[in-house]
Phi, psi and omega in degrees: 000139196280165189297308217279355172295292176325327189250016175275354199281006166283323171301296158353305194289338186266355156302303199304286188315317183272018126299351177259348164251342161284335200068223174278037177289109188260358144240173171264138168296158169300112196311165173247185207290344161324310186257337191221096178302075179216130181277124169289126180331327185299334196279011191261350179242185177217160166110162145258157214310136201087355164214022203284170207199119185264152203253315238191117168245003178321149186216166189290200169212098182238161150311151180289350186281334177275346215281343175275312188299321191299322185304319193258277163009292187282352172249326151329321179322291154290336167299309188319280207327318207274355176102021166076013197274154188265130163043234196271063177059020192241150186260112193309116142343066158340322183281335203295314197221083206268350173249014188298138145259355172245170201262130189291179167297320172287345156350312172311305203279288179306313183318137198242017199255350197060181212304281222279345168050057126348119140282144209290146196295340189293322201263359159306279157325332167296310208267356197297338208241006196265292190279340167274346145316321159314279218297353177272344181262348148272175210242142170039048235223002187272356166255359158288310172299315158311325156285326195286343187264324157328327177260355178273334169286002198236316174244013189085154172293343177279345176279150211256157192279148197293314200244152172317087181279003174325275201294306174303008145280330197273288164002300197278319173289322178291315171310294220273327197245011174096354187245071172288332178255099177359302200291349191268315214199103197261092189307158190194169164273356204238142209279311211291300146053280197273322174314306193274354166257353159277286186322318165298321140342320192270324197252018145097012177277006184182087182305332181262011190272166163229016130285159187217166189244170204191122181308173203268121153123338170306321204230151160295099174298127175245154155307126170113349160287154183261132180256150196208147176219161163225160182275276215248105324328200152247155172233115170311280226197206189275313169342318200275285202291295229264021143289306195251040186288146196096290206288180173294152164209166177234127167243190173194138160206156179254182183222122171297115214230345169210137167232145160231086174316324178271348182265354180063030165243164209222116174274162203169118177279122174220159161227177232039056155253115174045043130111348209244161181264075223236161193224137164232147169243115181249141171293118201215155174240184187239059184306141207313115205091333200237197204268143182291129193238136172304129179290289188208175165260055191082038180096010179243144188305124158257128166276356180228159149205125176302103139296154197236155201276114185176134172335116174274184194231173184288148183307326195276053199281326169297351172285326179263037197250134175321339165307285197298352198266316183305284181340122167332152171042012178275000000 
């Protein structure tokens, strides 16, 4: 059985389910609160795309002892809400194996968002009041929504958003998962913000934050960790950022929601990736003595990994999240 069938078959499986329960439904709505405590985004703002408007920057309060699995919940959560997409932006089929437990061979072939996997103007306009709830969990983040509704009035509720909302998604999932206060986690529009408050933590400059950074193969990847790359510059390692701690760069980061040691691959969630709430399966080896390390993010160097200082939870976390759990036949 090849390593990438075992560790997508959770995923396979919750596909398989929400197609006998969506019908031809290509995402899942957001659970209620009963099974899953997490306030949707959508609840943070008003308006419709051309007058949206943020209400509510509030963030929770959970102990550090819940924050990974919580963590991990929520951004699955989101991944559904966003249509499941995989790996180089194409989105796994529901109809190809709705009674499979395992992940086909054909799995590439079945995905369905196509290479470049855009989302459609339509779902554009679904999602518009989703990201801009993101974008209500940064700080000083209201003249973004305000250039956007320049552009929804100018192009339609279907046209995609002007600034880069990664991190501000990442932001929203930290606000959601109880670590709302800048000293734990300094939410930001921009990921290195937070990047560079870890590095000041490892390096013994920032006592409350409660991630701390670590080159990729230094640390044991959890669910609930953060994996980090950068464009502009690119950067080799932490050595690299913490020549230039402070300045802008432009970076990304995801959040680790499954590791599967035997198969050597680490799942992850980030959003805006190629505009969508996207799941990656990253490639990682065990160098001898040391930790499983992440390769690359689709051929880009990852130079940080976040850790989050916090109880672990099973690698397989993503298997227990109330999304998958929920589901007919799961």
């Amino acid at each position: 059985m090849p390593a990438f069938r075992p560790l997508l078959q959770a995923s396979m499986l919750m596909l398989a389910s929400a197609s006998l329960h969506a019908q031809s439904q290509e995402f899942l709505p957001r659970l209620p609160a009963d099974i899953l405590d997490v306030r949707s985004p959508v609840d943070r703002v008003v308006g419709a795309p051309g007058s949206m408007r943020i209400t509510d920057r509030s963030c929770r309060s959970v102990p550090l002892s819940n924050a990974r699995q919580r963590i991990v919940d929520t951004a699955v959560q989101e991944w559904a809400y966003f249509g499941f997409s995989v790996d180089e932006q194409q989105r796994l089929n529901p109809a190809a194996q709705r009674s499979s437990q395992q992940f086909p061979q054909s799995a590439p072939q079945a995905m369905g968002r196509g290479t470049f996997g855009r989302l459609s103007t339509d779902e554009n306009a679904r999602l518009a009041s989703s990201i801009a709830g993101y974008w209500a969990a940064t700080p000083d983040s209201d003249w973004i929504v305000q250039g956007q509704n320049v552009n929804w009035n100018s192009e339609g509720a279907g046209a995609r958003w002007r600034n880069a909302w990664s991190a501000a998604f990442i932001s929203w999932v930290m606000c959601e998962s109880g670590l709302g206060d800048p000293d734990q986690f300094r939410r930001a529009i921009a990921h290195h913000s937070y990047i560079d408050q870890a590095i000041r933590a490892t390096d013994g400059n920032d006592a409350e934050s409660v991630y701390s950074a670590f080159d990729p193969g230094q640390a044991a990847v959890e669910p609930g960790d953060l994996l980090c790359r950068g464009s502009r510059p690119v950067y080799r390692n932490l050595a690299d950022r913490r020549s230039q701690i402070g300045e802008g760069a432009r970076t990304h980061c995801d959040i680790v929601v499954k590791v599967d040691t035997d198969a050597q691959k680490i799942m992850v969630i980030g959003g805006n990736v190629r505009g969508t709430v996207r799941m990656k399966v990253l490639h990682a080896v065990q160098d001898d003595g040391g930790e499983l390390r992440p390769l690359s993010d689709n051929g880009r160097v990852l130079f940080a990994h976040l850790k989050l200082e916090a109880p672990a939870i099973a690698l397989n976390a993503l298997d227990n999240t109330p999304t998958l759990r929920a589901l007919p036949g799961s």
